[in-house]
N, C-alpha and C positions, 0 to 999 in steps of 0.2 A: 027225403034226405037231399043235401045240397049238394051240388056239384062240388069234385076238389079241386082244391085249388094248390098250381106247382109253390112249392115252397124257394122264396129268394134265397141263394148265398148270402152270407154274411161279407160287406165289402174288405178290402185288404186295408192293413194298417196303415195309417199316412207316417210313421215314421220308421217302417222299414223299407231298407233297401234291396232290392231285387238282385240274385247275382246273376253277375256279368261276366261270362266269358270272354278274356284277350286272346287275342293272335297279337302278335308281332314282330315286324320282319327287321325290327331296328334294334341294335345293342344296345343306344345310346335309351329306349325307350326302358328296358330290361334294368341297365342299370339304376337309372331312376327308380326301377321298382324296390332295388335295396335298400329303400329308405321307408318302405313301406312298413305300418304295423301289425300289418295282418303276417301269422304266418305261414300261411296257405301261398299267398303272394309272395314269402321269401321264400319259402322252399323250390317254387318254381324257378322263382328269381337264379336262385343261386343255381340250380340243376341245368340254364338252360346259357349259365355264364361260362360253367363248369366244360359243356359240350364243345362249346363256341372257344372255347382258351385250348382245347384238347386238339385245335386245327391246325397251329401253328404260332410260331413267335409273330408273328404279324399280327395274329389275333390276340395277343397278348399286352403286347405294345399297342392296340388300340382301345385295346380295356384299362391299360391304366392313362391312356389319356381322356377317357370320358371317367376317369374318378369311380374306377370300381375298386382299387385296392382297398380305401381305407371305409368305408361301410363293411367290406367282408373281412377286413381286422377287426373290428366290433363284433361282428353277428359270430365269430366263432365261438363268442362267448354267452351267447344265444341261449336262455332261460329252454326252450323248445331244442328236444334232441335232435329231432330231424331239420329243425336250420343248422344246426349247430355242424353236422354232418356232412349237410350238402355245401355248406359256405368251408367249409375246411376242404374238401372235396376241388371246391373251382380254386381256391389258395392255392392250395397245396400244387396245382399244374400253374398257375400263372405263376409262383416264385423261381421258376426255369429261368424265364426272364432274368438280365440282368437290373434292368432298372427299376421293376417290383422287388428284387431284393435290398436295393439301393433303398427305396421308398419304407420298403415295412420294418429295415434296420431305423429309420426313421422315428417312423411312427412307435416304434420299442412294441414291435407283436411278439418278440420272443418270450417275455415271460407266462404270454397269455397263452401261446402255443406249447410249453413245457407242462403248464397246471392240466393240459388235456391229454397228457402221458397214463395216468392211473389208469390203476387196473379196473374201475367202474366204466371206461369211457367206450362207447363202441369201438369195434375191428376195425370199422372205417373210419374213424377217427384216427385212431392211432394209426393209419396206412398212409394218410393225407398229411396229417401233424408232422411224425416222422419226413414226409417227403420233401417238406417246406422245408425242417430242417436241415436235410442233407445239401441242398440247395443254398441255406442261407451259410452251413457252415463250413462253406468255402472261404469266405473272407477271415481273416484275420480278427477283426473285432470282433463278431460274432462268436467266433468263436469264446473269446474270453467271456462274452456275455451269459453264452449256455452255459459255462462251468462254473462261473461263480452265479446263476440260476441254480444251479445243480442237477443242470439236466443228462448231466453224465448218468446217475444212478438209475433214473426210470428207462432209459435207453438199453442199459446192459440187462436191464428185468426184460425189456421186450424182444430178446434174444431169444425169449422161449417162446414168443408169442406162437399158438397153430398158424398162425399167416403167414404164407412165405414174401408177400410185399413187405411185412410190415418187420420180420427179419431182414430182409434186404436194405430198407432205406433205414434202420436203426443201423447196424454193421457200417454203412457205408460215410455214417455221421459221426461214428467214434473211429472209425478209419481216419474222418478228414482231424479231427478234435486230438487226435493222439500225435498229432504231429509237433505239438508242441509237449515238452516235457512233463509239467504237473499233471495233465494229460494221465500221460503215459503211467505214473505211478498211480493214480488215481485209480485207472482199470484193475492194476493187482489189489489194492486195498480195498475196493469193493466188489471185489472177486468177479471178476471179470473175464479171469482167463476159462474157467471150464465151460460158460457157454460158447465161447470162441472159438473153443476145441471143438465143441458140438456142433457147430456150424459145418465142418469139416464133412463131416457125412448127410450132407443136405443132399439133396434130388437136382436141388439147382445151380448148375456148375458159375454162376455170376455170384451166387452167397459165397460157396469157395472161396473162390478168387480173392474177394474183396474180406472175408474171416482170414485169410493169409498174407493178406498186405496188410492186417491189423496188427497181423503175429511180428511178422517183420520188424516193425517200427518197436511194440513193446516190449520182443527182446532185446534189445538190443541195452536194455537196464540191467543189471545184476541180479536184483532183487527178483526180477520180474523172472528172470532164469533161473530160479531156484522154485518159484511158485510154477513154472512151467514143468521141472522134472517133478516134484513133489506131484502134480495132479496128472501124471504121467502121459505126460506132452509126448514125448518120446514115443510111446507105443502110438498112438494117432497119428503123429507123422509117419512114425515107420511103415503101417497099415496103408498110411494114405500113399505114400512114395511106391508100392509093393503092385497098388492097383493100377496095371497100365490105362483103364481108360479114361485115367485121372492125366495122363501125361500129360494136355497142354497145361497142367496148372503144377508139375512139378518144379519148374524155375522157383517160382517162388515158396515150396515149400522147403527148396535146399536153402534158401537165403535164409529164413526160417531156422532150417537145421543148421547152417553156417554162423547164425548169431551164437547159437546154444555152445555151441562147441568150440566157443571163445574159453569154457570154463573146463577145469581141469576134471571136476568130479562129474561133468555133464560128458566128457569124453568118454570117462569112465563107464559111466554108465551103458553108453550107447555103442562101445566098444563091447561091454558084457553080455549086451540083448543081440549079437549081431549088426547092428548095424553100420558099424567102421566096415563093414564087410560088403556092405549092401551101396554103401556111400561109395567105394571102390570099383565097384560095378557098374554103376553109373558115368565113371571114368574112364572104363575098360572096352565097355559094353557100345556097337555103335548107336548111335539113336539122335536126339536132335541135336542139332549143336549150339542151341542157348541150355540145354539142359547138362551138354556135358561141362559148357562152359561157367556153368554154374554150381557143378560137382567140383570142379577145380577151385571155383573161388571160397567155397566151402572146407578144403585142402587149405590156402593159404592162413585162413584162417583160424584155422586149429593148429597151426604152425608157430604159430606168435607164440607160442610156450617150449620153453625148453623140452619140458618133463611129454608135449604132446610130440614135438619133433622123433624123439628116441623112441615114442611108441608107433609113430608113422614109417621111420623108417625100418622098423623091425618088420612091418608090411611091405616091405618091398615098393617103398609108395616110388620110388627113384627111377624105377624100369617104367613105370605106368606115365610118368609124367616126359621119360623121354621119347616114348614110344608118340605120344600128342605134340609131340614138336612138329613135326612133318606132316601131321594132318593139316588141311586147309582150313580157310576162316578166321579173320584177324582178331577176333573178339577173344577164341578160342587159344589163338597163340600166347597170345599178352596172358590171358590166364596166367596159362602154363609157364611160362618167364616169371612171372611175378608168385608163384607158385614155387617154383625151383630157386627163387632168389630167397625165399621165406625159407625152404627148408637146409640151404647153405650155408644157413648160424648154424646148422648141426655140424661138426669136425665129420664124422662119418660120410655122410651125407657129400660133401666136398670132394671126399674120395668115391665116394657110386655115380657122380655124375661124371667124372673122370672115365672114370675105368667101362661106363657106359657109352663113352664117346657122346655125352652129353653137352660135351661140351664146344662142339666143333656142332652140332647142329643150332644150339643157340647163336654163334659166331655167323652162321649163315643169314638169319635173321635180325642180321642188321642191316642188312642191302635190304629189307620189305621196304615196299611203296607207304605201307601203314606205318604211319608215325607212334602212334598208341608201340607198335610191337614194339618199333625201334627203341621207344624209351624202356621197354619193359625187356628185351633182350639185355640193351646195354646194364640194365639194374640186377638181371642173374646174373649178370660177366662181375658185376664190382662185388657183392655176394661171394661168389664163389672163389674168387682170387683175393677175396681178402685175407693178409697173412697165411696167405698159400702158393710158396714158387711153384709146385708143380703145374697147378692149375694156370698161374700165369704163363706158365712154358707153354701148355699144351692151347690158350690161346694162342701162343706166338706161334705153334706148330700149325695152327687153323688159317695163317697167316688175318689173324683177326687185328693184329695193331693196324694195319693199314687202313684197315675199313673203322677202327674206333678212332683212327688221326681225320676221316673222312666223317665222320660224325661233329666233329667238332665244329662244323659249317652249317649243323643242323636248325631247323628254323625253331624245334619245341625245345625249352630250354630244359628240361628234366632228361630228355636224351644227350643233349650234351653233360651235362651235368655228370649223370652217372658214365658216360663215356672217358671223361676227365677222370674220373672218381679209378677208372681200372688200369689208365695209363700209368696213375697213380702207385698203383699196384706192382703193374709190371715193369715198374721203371729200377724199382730193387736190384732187380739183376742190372749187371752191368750190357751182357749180350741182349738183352731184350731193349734194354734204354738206349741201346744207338742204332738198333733196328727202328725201334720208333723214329727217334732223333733221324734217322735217313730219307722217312716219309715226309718230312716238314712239318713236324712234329710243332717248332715253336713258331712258326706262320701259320698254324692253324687256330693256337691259344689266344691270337691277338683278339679274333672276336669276341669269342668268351670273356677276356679279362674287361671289354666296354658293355658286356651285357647290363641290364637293369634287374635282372633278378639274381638276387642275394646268395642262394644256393648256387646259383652254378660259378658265381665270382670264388666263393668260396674253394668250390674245385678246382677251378682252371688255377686258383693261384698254387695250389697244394701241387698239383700237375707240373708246373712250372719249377717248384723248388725243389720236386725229383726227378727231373730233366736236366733241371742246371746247375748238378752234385758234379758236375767236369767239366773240364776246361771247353771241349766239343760243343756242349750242350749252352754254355755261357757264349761262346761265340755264334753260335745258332740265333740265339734269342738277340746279341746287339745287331746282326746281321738282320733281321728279321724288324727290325724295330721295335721288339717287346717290350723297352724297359718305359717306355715312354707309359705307357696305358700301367705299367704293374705300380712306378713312382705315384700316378695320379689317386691308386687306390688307397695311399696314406690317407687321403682329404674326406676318405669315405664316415657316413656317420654310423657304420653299422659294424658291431665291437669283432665279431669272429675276422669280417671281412678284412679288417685293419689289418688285424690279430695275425690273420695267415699271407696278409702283405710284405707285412715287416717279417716273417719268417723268410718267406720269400727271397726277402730283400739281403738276409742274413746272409743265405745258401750265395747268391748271387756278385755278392761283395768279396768272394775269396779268390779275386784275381785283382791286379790293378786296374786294367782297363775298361772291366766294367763298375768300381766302385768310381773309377773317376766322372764316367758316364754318367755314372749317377747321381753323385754329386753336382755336375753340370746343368741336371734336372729338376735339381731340388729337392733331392731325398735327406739331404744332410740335415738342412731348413724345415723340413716337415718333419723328420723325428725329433730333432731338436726342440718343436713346438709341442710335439705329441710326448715328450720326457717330461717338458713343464708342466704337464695339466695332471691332477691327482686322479681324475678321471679318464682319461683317455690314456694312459702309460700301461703298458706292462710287459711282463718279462721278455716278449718277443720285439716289442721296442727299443727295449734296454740292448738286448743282443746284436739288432739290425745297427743300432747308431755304434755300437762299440766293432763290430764289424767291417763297419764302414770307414771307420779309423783304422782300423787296423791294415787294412788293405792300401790304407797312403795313407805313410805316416807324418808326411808331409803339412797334410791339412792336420792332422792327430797333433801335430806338434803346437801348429800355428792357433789353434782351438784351444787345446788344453794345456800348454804351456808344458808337459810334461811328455816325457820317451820314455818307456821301464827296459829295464834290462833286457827283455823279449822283446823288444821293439826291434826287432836290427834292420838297419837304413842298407839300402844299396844306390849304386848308381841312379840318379837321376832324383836322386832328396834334394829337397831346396828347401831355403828357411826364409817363407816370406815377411816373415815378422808376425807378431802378435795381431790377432784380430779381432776386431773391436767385437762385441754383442750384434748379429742380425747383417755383419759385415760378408762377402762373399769372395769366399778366399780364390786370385786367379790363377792356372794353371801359367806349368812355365812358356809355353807358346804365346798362349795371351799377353803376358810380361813383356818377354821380349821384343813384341811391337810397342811398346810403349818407349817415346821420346827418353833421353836423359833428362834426369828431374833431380830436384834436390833431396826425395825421400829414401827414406831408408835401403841399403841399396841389398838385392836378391844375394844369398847367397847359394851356389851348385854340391854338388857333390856328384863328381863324374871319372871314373879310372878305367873304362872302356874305349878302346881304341876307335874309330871312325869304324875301320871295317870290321871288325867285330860286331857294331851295331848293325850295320847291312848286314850282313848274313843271319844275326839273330831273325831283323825284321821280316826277309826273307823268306824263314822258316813261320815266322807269325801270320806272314800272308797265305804261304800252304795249309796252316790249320783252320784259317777262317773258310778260305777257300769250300766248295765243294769236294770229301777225300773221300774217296777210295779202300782207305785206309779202315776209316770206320766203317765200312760197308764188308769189308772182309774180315775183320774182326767178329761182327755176326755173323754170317755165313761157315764160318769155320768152326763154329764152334760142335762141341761132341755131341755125336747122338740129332744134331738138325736134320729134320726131312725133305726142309722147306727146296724150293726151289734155287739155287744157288749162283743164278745170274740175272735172277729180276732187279736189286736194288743197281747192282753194280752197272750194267747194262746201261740200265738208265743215265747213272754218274757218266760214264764215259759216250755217251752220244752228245750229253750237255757240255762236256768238253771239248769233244772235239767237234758240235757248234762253235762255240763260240771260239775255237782256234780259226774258226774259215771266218768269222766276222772279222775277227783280228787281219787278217792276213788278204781281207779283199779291201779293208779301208789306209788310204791315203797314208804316206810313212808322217805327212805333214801334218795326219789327223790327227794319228797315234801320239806323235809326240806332246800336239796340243795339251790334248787330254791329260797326259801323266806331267804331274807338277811333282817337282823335289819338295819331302815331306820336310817340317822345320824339326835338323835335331839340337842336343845340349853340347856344346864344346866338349871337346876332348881335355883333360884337366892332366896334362903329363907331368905337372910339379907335383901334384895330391899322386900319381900313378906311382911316384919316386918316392914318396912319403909311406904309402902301403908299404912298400917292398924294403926301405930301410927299417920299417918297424917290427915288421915281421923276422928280419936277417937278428936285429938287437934285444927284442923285446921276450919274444917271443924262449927263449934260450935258457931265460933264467925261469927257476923253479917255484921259487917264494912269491907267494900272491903281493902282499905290499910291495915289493921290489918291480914287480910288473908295475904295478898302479903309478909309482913314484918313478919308474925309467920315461913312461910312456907321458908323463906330466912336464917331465924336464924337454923330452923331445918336442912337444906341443907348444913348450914356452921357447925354446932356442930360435924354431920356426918364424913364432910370434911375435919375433920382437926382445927376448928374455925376460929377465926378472925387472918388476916395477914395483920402487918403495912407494907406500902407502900415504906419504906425503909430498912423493913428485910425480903424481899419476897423470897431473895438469899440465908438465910437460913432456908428455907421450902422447905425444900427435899423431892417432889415430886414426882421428877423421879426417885428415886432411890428404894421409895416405893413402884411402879408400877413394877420394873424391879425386884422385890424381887418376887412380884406376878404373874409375867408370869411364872418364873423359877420355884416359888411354884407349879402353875399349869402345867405347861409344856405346853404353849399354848399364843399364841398370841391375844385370846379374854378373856376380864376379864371381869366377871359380875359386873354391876354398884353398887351392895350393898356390894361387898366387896373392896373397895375404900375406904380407913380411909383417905388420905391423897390425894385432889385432889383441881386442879386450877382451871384457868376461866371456861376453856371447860368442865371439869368434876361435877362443879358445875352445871353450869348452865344448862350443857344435865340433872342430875337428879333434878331440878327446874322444869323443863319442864313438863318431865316424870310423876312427881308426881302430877304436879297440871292438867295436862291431867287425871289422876285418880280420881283425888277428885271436876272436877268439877270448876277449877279454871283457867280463862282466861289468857293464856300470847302466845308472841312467842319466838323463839330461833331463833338466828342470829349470823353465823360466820363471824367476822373479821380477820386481819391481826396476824399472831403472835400469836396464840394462845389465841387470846381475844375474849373469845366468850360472850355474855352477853342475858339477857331476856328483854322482853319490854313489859309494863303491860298497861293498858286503867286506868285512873284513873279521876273520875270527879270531875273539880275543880271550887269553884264561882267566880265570878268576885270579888274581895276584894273591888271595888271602887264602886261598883254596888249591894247591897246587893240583888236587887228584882231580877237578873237576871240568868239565869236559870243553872244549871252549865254544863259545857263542857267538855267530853272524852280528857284527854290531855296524851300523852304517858311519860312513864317513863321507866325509867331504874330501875332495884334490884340490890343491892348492896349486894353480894355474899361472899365479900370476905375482904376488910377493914373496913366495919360498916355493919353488916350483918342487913339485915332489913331495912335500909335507901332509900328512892326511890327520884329516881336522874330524875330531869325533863329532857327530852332530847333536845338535841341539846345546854345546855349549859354549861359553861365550866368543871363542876365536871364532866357532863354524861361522854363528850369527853377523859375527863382525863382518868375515868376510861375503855375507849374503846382504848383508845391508851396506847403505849408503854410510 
């Protein structure tokens, strides 16, 4: 036998490749490999990009600058489960990154990342998929992208999933996605709320958290609050609120519970199960103060209903809410104000925080440093005092006007706002309105009337027009420069603001000296233009400009050409002539600097003696002045507790400063200073006219016989009777222009006029039976035709039983003095025209 012989291997294939184990220490190499076709080689790929991204956003930012995002947007979709895994895996941590989400809204990864929601797809998938989204549906776009995906639906499925990652990062993406509305209904239509609920009792207090800031947002629907009691929301919350070591995440299941109990039947309900009782306790009870602070705002909010008010207050909710005023914590007070301002639409309610001395603790809280409180005190104060003197008393007992006149310098404009809004309030009474009024009441409104926000222009002007319902209160505000900023608010484009200008402007025009003021400003001109527009007019325009007239009727005359019977003129009426359209009528001071000219010449109306003027003005200067007067007028009144020498106190230090200023400067100074004021001539012809009319006129019984005495007396004065074919030589003008030159002046007082026409007549017709007590009006026409119209009652001639009737007439002034002309026929006409 032969020796054996060893047997050769068989050599290796030439065309397989050997494998190759990698090492390496470079990303840039790794990435690369994601382009690989093997997937041995991605899975590594992806698992060790997955690592490398898990170290930091630096690592992450260097991966997507070597160009790993968009291969592992491909590979997620990866034929092979385990690429598919591991590349969703490193995604799902590199879209932390902001400029990988930037990149993969790009490249449109969301739909591919949605198709990987199914219930076929690995845990780890879904942990990763999920993460990327939570991540990407931060943005705005994205978001719209997932829900018309429809990736809302596979999300709310993976509420059940056993993972608690993969509930966490689903929750925390219809968290971000419900932010927007279709959203939000979305979740109840595909029933969304009862895994939400379930979240609730998770192990992981971050699902909580973020299943309660979902609840948040989708109650706050209607609809969604009805699907929340029906799958009995209610018992979950209440359960969950019950468990204290649930406490850091109670805040937001009372906002939670605070949405619900927007609704009438959700109150109910949760009034039935206990827990209006339990939500009370949390109020009562000490413990955090975002939680109590959010029991309270859970209060305000179930407040917004009448029908919940009367069930709150039947809880006593009134003692629990005053008792939180005094606790510390500015988040907590503001609650509580805004809380007690909710439940002060109740009439009851109005009265428990009264009679709690609820009210005098809020008053204190407007002196806080926190601005937030300040606005939200001042917002119970207007709340409460609205159409309620007592409560506005017992502010004033709190001495609280002082510190809401001190608010109106405030820098948040909702504190001022509602601070105006109470002054408002308490200005009703007369004692409380010049207690204000004492504080510098209308120097404090000035800011507010230049504010830019809307709201508070609105109140300061409202504040103002129940300030300056008296004479005190109108001398305050011209004293004060107020009329200046309240005039400019005509010009405003914003309809209330106008709206409560020209109210304003109404209340403020019932004295003379400030309609004149304001006419000098240009209120006359601005409602005048705010009458013409069909748009911008209405009833509180219409009021302001008839106001405005009314209060000088002067301008009333020379405007509209007409006096009515209520018009009655006194001292210091002047008749500048008719004024043309957009013309600016001048007062009689202005006038009288003016040169002798050849126009129309002024006429007065003055039967006040020199000193009688001084002494009136005298007393005008006392009421502008600084008084006293008003200050003890409030102080006096019944039942005050207040302090009874603070206002006054004050008044009289200020006086008698400035008696030592007076009295340490120069007698040379003094006199400088004080300039003799310009007044109107003494008129002692018209003063002799009054008083003959009165002695003759007055006597007789019969109204025509008035009418017709007082016509003859105005014509005998005038010049007498003129036929209606030699009226051309009745030289009138020439009369008039003798007596300017005589006086050197372009205004002639109405009693020294021997020789006057229609208009001269009939303006001292006017004048005098306004004196004595005698009904007429004055009405300019065409041409110099001016005429009177008198009420005269006449019977029926064919009817003797029938009762007689007011019929108007004309006075015949000037060719049958005395004669009264029925109107509207042919004589009246005759004599009203040329």
């Amino acid at each position: 036998m032969g020796k054996k012989v060893k047997k050769e291997s068989e050599p290796p294939s030439k065309d397989v490749f050997d494998p190759l184990p990698i090492e390496s220490k470079k990303a840039a190499t790794v990435v690369l490999m994601l382009n690989s076709p093997e997937e041995e080689v991605l899975v590594k790929a992806c698992e060790a990009i997955h690592k490398f991204a898990e170290k930091g956003d630096e690592n992450r930012s260097s991966l997507l600058g070597l160009g790993a995002v968009e291969p592992l947007s491909r590979l997620i979709s990866h034929e092979d489960k385990l690429v598919r895994r591991n590349a969703f895996m490193a995604l799902g941590v590199m879209a932390a990154n902001s400029d990988v989400k930037r990149l993969l809204k790009k490249l449109d990864a969301i739909p591919s990342i949605i198709r990987k929601l199914s219930p076929e797809e690995d845990v780890v998938v879904h942990e990763f998929a999920t993460l990327c989204l939570a991540s990407l549906s931060v943005d705005f776009s994205c978001k719209v992208q997932i829900s018309d995906q429809e990736g809302l639906e596979p999300l709310i499925q993976l509420l059940s999933s056993p993972d608690p990652d993969v509930k966490k990062n689903s929750v925390e993406t219809i968290c971000n996605l419900v932010q927007d509305l279709p959203s939000r209904v979305a979740v109840r239509e595909l029933n969304g709320i009862p895994p939400l609920l379930e979240l609730l009792r998770s192990e992981f207090p971050v699902i909580q958290q973020l299943s309660l800031r979902t609840l948040v947002i989708v109650t706050t629907d209607t609809d969604t609050r009805a699907t929340f009691r029906e799958e009995q929301g209610f018992d979950r919350l209440l359960e969950f609120l019950c468990n204290k070591e649930f406490s850091d995440l109670h805040v937001e299941a009372l906002q939670v519970l605070s949405n619900c109990l927007e609704d009438r039947d959700s109150l109910q309900l949760i009034h039935e199960t206990g827990g209006l009782q339990r939500l009370l306790q949390f109020i009562t009870t000490p413990t955090l103060l975002d939680i109590q602070t959010n029991a309270v705002k859970a209060i305000s909010r179930v407040a917004q209903s009448s029908e919940n008010r009367k069930l709150l207050h039947e809880q006593d909710i009134e003692r629990s809410l005053v008792e939180l005023l005094s606790l510390e914590g500015d988040s907590l007070r503001t609650a509580t104000c805004q809380a007690v301002a909710a439940m002060s639409l109740h009439l009851a309610s109005k009265d428990a925080f009264r009679d709690l001395d609820g009210i005098r603790a809020v008053v204190q809280l407007l002196g806080s440093e926190g601005g937030e409180v300040r606005e939200a005190a001042a917002q119970a104060l207007s709340s409460l005092t609205s159409s309620n003197q007592l409560n506005s008393y017992a502010v004033y007992e709190a001495e609280g006007d002082e510190g809401l006149v001190q608010q109106l310098h405030d820098v948040i404009p909702g504190a001022v706002a509602h601070a105006a809004a109470v002054l408002t309030n308490m200005a009703e009474q007369e004692v409380l309105r010049c207690s204000i009024l004492s504080h510098g009441a209308m120097a404090a409104l000035l800011e507010p009337l230049q504010s830019a926000d809307t709201h508070t222009l609105v109140r300061a002007t409202q504040a103002l027009a129940a300030l300056a319902c008296d004479a005190e209160g109108r001398a305050d505000l011209r004293n004060a420069g107020g009329l200046v900023p309240l005039v400019q608010l005509l010009r405003s484009n914003h309809k209330e603001v106008r709206r409560n200008a020209c109210w304003a402007i109404s209340v403020c025009a019932n004295d003379e000296p400030t309609a004149v003021e304001m006419c000098k400003l240009g209120a006359l001109d601005l409602l005048q233009e705010i009458n013409s527009s069909a748009n911008r007019r209405n009833k509180f325009s219409e009021i302001a400009l008839q106001r405005l007239l009314d209060s000088n009727l002067s301008l009333k005359y020379s405007l509209t050409n007409t006096l009515a019977p209520t018009d009655i003129t006194v001292d210091g009426f002047y008749d500048p002539g008719q004024a043309r359209s957009g013309q600016r009528v001048l007062t009689l001071e202005d006038l009288s600097k003016q040169p002798v000219n050849q126009r129309r010449p002024v006429i007065t109306i003055n039967a006040k003696p020199l000193d009688t003027v001084s002494v009136d003005q005298s007393e005008e200067r006392q009421q502008d002045s600084p008084t006293e007067t008003r200050t003890a007028s409030v102080l006096s009144s019944k039942g005050s507790t207040r302090t009874p020498s603070k206002g006054k106190s004050k008044g009289r230090k200020e006086d008698e400063k400035l008696r030592d200023e007076d009295e340490s400067k120069p007698q040379q100074e003094v006199a400088t200073v004080t300039e003799k004021p310009w007044m109107l001539p003494y008129d002692a012809a018209f003063h002799a006219l009054v008083t003959e009319a009165t002695k003759t006129i007055l006597p007789l019984h019969v109204e025509s016989e008035q009418y017709s005495a007082l016509a003859r007396l105005v014509s005998e004065v005038m010049g007498g009777a003129v036929e209606v074919d030699r009226q051309h030589d009745f030289l009138w003008e020439l009369h008039l222009s003798e007596l300017r030159y005589e006086l050197q002046s372009n205004i002639i007082p109405i009693g020294q006029i021997r020789k006057g026409t229609y208009y001269h007549r009939a303006l001292l017709y006017k004048v005098l039976a306004d004196r004595i007590g005698v009904s007429c009006s004055l009405v300019r026409g065409e041409y110099n035709r001016v005429w009177n119209e008198v009420l005269l009652s006449v019977g029926m001639p064919h009817y003797p039983g029938c009762q007689p009737q007011p019929r108007a007439h004309l006075v015949d002034l000037i060719h049958q003095p005395g004669r009264l002309l029925r109107a509207n026929t042919p004589q009246a006409k005759q004599y009203q025209t040329i």
